[in-house]
C-alpha positions as a printed Julia matrix, in Angstrom:
388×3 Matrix{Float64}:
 -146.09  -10.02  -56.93
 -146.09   -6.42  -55.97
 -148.41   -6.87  -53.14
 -146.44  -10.34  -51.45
 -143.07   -8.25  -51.8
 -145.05   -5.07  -49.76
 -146.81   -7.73  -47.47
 -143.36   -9.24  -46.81
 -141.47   -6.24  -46.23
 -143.91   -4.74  -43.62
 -143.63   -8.51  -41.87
 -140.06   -7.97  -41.63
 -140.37   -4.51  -40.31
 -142.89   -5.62  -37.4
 -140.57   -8.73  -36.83
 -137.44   -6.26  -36.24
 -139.42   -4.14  -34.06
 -140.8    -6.46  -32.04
 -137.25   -7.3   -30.64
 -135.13   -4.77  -29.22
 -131.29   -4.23  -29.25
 -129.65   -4.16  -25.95
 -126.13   -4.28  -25.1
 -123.75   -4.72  -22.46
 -120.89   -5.64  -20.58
 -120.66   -8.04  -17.3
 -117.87   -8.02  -15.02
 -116.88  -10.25  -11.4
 -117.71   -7.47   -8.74
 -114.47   -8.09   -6.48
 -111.64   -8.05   -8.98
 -113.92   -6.04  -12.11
 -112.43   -8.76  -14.61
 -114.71   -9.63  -17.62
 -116.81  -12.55  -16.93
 -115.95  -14.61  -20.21
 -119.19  -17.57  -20.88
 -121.96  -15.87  -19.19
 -125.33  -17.31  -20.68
 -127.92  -14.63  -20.79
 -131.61  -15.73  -21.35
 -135.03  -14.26  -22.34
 -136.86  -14.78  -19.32
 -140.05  -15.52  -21.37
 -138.86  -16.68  -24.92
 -135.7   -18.61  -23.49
 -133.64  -17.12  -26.57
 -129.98  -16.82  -25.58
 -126.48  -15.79  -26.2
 -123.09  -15.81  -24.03
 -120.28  -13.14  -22.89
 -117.37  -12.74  -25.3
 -114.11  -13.08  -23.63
 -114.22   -8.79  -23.02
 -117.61   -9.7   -20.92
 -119.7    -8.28  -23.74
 -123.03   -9.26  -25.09
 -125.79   -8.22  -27.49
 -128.73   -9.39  -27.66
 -132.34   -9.05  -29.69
 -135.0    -9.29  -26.77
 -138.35  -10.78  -27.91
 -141.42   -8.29  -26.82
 -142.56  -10.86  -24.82
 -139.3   -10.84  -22.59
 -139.18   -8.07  -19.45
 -136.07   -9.26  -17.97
 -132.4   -10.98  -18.51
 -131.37  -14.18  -16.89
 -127.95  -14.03  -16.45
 -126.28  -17.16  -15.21
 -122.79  -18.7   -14.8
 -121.58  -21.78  -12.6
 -118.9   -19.57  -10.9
 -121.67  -16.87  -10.21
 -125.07  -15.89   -8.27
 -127.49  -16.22  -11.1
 -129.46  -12.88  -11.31
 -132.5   -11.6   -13.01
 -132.57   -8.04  -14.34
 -135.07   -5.77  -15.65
 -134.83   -5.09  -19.44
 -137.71   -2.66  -20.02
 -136.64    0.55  -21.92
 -133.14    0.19  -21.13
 -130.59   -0.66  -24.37
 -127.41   -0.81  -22.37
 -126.14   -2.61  -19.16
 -123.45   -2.71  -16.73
 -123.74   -6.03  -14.23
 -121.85   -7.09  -11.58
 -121.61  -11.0   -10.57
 -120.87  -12.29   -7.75
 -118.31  -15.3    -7.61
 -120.06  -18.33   -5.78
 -117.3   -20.37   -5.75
 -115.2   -18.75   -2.24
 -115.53  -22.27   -0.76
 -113.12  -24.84   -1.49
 -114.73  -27.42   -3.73
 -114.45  -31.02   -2.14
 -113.13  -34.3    -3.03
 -116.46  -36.82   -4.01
 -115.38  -40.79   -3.19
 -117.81  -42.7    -4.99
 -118.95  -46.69   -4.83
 -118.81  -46.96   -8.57
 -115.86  -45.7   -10.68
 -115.4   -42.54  -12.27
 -115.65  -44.18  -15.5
 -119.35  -45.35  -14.8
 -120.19  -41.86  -13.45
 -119.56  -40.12  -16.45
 -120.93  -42.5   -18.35
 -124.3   -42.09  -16.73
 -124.27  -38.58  -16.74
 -123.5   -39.0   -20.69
 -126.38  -41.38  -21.13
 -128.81  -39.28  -19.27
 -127.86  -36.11  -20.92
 -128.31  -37.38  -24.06
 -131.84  -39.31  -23.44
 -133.05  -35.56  -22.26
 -132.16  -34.04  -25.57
 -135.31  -33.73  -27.51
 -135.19  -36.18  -30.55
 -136.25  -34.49  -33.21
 -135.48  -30.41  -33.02
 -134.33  -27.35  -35.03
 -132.16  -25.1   -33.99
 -131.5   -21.85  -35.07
 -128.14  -21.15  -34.93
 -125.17  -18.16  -35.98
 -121.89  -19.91  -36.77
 -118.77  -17.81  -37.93
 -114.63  -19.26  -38.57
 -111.87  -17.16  -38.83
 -108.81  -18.5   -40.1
 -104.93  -17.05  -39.87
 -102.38  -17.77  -42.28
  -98.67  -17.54  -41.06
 -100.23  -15.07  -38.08
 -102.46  -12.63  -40.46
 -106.18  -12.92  -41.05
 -107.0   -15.1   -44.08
 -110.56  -16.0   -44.84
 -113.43  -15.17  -42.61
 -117.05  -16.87  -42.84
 -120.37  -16.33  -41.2
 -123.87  -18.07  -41.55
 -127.45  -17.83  -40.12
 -128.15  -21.44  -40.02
 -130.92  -23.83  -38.87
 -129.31  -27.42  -38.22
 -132.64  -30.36  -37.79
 -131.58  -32.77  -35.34
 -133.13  -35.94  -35.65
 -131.28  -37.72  -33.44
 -128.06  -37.72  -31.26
 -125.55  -39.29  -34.23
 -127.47  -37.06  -37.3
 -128.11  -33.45  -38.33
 -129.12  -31.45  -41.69
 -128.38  -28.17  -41.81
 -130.14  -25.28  -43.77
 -127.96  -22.44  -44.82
 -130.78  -19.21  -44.68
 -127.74  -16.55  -45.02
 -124.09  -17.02  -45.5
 -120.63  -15.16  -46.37
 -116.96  -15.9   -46.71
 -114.81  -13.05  -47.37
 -111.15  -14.15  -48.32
 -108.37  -11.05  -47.24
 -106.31   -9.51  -49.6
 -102.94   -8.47  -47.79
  -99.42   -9.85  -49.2
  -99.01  -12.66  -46.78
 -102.34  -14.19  -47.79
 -101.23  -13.99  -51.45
  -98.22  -15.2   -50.63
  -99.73  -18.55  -49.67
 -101.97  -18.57  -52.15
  -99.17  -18.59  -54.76
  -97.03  -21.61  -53.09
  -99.83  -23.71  -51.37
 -100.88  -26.89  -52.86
 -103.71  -27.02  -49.71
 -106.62  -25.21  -48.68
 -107.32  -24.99  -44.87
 -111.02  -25.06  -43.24
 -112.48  -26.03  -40.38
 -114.35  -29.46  -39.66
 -117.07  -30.5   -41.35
 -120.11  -27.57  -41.43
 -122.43  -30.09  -41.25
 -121.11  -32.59  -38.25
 -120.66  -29.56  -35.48
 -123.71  -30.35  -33.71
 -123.91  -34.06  -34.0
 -120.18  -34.16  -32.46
 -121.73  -31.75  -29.32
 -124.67  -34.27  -29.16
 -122.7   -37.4   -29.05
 -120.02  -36.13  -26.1
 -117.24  -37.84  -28.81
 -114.22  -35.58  -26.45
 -115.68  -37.22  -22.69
 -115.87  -40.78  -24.41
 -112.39  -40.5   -25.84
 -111.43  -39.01  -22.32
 -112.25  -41.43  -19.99
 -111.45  -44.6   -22.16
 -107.9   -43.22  -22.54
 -105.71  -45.0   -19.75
 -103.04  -41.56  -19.96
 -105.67  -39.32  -18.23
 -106.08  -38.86  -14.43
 -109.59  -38.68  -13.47
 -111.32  -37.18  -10.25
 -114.18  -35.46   -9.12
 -115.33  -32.79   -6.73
 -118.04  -31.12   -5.97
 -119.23  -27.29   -5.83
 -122.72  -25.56   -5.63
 -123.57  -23.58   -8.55
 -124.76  -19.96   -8.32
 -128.17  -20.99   -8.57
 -128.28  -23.22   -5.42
 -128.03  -26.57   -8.03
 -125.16  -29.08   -6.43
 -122.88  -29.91   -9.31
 -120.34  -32.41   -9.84
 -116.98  -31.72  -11.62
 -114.99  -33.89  -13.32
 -110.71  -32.75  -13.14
 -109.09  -34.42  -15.99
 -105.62  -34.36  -16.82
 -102.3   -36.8   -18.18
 -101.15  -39.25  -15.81
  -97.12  -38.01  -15.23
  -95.59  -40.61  -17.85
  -98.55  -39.71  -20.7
  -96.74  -40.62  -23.93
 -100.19  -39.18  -25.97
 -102.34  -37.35  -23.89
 -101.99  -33.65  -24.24
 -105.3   -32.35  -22.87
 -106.17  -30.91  -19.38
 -109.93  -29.47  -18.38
 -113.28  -29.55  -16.43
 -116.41  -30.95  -17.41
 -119.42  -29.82  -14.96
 -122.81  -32.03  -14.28
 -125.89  -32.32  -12.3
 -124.99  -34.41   -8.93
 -128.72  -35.09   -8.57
 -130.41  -34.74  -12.53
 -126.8   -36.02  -13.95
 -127.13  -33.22  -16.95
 -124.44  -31.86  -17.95
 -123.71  -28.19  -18.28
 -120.44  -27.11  -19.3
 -117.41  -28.4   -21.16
 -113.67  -27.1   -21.43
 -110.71  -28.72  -22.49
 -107.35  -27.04  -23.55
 -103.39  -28.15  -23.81
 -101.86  -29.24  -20.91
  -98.05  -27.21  -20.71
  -96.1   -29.93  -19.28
  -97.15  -32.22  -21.89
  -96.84  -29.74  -24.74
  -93.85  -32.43  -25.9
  -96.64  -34.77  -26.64
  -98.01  -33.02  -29.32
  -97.11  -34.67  -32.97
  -97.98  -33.71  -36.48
 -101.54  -36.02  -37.42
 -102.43  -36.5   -40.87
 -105.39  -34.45  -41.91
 -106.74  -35.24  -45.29
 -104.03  -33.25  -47.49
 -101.61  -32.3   -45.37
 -100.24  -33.08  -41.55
 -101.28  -30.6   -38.59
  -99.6   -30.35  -35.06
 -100.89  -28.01  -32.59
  -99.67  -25.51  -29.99
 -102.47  -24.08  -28.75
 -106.06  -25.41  -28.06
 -108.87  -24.39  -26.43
 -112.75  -25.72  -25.88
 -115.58  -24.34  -24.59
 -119.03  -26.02  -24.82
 -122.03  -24.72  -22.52
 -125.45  -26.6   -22.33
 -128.88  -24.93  -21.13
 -131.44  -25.81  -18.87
 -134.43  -23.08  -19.46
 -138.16  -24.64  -18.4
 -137.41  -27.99  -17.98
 -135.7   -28.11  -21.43
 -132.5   -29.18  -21.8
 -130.26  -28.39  -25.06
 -126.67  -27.09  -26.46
 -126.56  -23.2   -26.04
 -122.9   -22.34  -27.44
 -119.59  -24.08  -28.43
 -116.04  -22.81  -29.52
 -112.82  -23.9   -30.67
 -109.56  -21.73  -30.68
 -106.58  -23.93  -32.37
 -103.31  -22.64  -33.55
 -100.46  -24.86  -35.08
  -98.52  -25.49  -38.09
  -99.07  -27.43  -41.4
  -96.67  -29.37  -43.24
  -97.15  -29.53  -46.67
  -93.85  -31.3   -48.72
  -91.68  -30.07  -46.53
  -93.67  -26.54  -46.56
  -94.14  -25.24  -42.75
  -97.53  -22.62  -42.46
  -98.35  -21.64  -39.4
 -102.03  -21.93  -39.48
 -105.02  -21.74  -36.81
 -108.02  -19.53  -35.57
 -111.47  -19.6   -34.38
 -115.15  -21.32  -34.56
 -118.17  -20.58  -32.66
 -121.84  -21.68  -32.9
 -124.46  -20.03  -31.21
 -127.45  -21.5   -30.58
 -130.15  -18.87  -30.45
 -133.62  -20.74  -29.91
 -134.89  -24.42  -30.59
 -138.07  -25.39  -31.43
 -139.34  -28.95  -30.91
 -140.81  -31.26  -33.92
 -140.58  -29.05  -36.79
 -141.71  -29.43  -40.36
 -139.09  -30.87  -42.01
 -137.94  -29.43  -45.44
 -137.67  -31.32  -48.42
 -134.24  -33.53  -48.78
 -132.93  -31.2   -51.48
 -132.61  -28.12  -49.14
 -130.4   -29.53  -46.66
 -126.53  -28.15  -47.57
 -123.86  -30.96  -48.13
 -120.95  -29.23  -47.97
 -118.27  -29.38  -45.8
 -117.68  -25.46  -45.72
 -119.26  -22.46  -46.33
 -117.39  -21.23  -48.92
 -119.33  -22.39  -52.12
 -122.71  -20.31  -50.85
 -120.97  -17.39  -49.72
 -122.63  -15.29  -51.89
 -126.62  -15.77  -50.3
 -125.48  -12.55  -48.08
 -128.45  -10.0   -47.49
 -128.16   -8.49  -43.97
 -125.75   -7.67  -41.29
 -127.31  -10.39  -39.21
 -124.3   -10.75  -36.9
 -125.92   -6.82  -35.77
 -129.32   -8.54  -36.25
 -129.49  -11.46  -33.86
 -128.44  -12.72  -30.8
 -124.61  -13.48  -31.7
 -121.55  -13.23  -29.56
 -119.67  -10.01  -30.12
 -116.16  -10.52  -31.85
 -113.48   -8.48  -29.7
 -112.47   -5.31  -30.66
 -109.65   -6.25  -32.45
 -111.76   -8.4   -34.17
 -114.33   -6.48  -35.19
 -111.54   -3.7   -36.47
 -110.64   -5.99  -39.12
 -114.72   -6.89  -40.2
 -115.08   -3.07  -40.95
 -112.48   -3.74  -43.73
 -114.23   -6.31  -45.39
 -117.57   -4.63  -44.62
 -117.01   -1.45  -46.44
C-alpha cells in the first residue's frame, strides 16, 4: 500500500508539471475595454477556457502545447507563443467595422434555424466525456449565501442524456446575519437547475426551439465575417411590439456554409420588463429582473463540441406572502473531451440535483489547478473568506 500511495503521488507530481500556469488579461486594442468570452485554446491538446468579464484568463498548458489560440467572433483570431512566458497582455482587433447585412432567404427563418439545429447536433460526437469545472453562487436578499464548486466529468451518450461523475466537489454555506436571517424564517431552499441536466439542455438547443416556435418574437438574420475569415450567419431575435409573454432579446451566431453553430446569448429585453410574472418553481414562485445567457461552442480539428455556458439571474421569491430577493451565477467549463470512453459502472454516476450532499469530497484548490474561468475580483475577495 505504501508503494501505490508513493507511485501515485510522484504521478501526480509529473502530471502537475507537465502543465504550466499562465495567466493573463485580453483587451479590444482601439477602446482597451476587456474582451469578455474570448475562447483560448491549446494549439496541440485543444484544451480550453474563456475570458471572464475583466478579460482575464488562466490556464494549465499541456507540454505538448507551444502556443495560444485566441479567438472571438468580434475579433482577428491570433496565435501566440506560450513558451517560457507565465503572463500575457493581448490586444484584439475588432473585425466587425463593417456593417453586418440583411440575408433574404427562399425558405423561412424558421427552417433555417432549424437546419442549423439539426446539423449541429448530428456533428456532436455521440458518445463523449467531458471534463468539466462547474461552480453556483447564490445571493440571498443581495449578500452572498452558499457557494459550490465541482471538478466533474459528465458522459454524453446522446443529445437528450448525460451521467455525470462528481471527482471533487464543495459547497460552502456563508455565515453573515442576513443569511441567518433567512435561514430562520424560510420554509424553502434555493438552488440552481438540475446538476445533472446542464449539458443535455446545451445539447438539445431547448432556448432556440422555444424561440422560434413562439409567435411574440421577431426574427431576422444578417450576416458578418468572423475574425477568422469563416462567413457567419446571425440570427436577431426579439418581442414583436404587442408581446404579452415574451421577455427575451439576443443573438445566436452559425456557420452560413457548415450551419454549426457557435455562440448563444439571450438576456431581458427592457421594454418588455412588464412582461415578466412570478412562475411556479417547485416550492415556491420566482419572477425575474435580470437575466443573462451566454453559451459558446468550439470548433478545434474538425471537432465540434460545447466549450462554456453561463447563467446570471436575479429576481425575487414568494414564499406565503414572504418576498426574498434571490439570484446569482452558474458557469460550466468545458476543459477537454475525449471520444468513446470507458464507461463507469451505473452506481458511480451522481443523482442528485445539487451539489450540496457531496460537498465534503474536497482535496485541492482545483479552481487554481485547471483551466477554469477566473471569478472577478470582487468575487474572488469573498472565496478567501471561506478559504481560510
Amino acid at each position: 500500500m505504501k508503494n501505490i500511495l508513493l507511485a501515485l503521488l510522484l504521478f501526480l507530481s509529473i502530471s502537475v508539471q507537465a502543465q504550466q500556469l499562465i495567466q493573463g488579461i485580453i483587451k479590444d486594442t482601439e477602446t482597451q475595454q476587456p474582451i469578455q468570452h474570448a475562447l483560448i485554446i491549446g494549439n496541440i491538446s485543444g484544451k480550453s477556457t474563456v475570458t471572464n468579464s475583466e478579460g482575464r484568463f488562466q490556464f494549465h498548458l499541456p507540454k505538448e502545447d507551444s502556443k495560444l489560440i485566441i479567438k472571438h467572433l468580434d475579433y482577428f483570431t491570433q496565435e501566440i507563443s506560450a513558451k517560457n512566458k507565465k503572463s500575457f497582455q493581448v490586444q484584439m482587433q475588432s473585425s466587425t467595422e463593417s456593417l453586418e447585412e440583411i440575408v433574404i432567404l427562399k425558405t423561412s427563418i424558421k427552417s433555417e434555424i432549424e437546419k442549423a439545429i439539426k446539423t449541429s447536433q448530428q456533428s456532436f460526437s455521440k458518445n463523449l466525456k467531458l471534463n468539466t469545472f462547474y461552480r453556483e453562487l447564490l445571493y440571498i436578499n443581495g449578500t452572498m449565501y452558499q457557494y459550490e464548486d465541482a471538478e466533474a466529468d459528465y458522459y454524453q451518450q446522446s443529445i437528450n442524456e448525460s451521467n455525470v461523475i462528481v471527482k471533487e466537489s464543495r459547497s460552502v454555506k456563508f455565515n453573515n446575519e442576513e443569511a441567518k436571517k433567512f435561514d430562520s424564517l424560510s420554509r424553502v431552499h434555493y438552488y440552481w437547475r438540475d446538476f445533472k441536466e446542464i449539458i443535455s439542455h446545451e445539447f438539445d438547443f431547448k432556448l432556440l426551439k422555444n424561440i422560434i416556435s413562439d409567435k411574440e418574437y421577431n426574427l431576422y438574420l444578417t450576416s458578418k465575417t468572423a475574425g477568422d475569415g469563416t462567413e457567419l450567419y446571425v440570427l436577431n431575435f426579439s418581442p414583436i411590439e404587442n408581446a404579452k409573454k415574451a421577455t427575451l432579446s439576443g443573438t445566436m451566431i452559425y456557420g452560413s456554409n457548415d450551419y454549426l453553430i457557435r455562440e448563444i446569448k439571450a438576456n431581458l429585453a427592457d421594454k418588455f420588463m412588464n412582461n415578466n410574472e412570478f412562475m411556479q418553481q417547485n416550492n415556491h414562485r420566482f419572477k425575474r429582473s435580470f437575466y443573462n445567457r451566454t453559451t459558446i461552442f468550439k470548433i478545434f480539428n474538425s471537432n465540434y463540441s460545447l466549450a462554456y455556458t453561463s447563467y446570471r439571474i436575479f429576481g425575487v421569491s414568494e414564499v406565503l406572502n414572504q418576498l426574498t430577493k434571490v439570484g446569482g451565477f452558474m458557469e460550466l467549463l468545458i476543459d477537454s473531451t475525449e471520444q468513446n470512453p470507458i464507461l463507469p459502472a451505473a452506481d458511480a454516476f451522481y443523482t442528485r440535483e445539487k451539489l450540496t450532499p457531496l460537498g465534503k469530497n474536497y482535496k485541492t484548490r482545483y479552481w487554481e489547478k485547471f483551466n477554469v474561468v477566473p471569478l472577478t475580483y470582487k468575487e474572488e475577495q469573498v472565496l478567501r473568506l471561506i478559504n481560510k
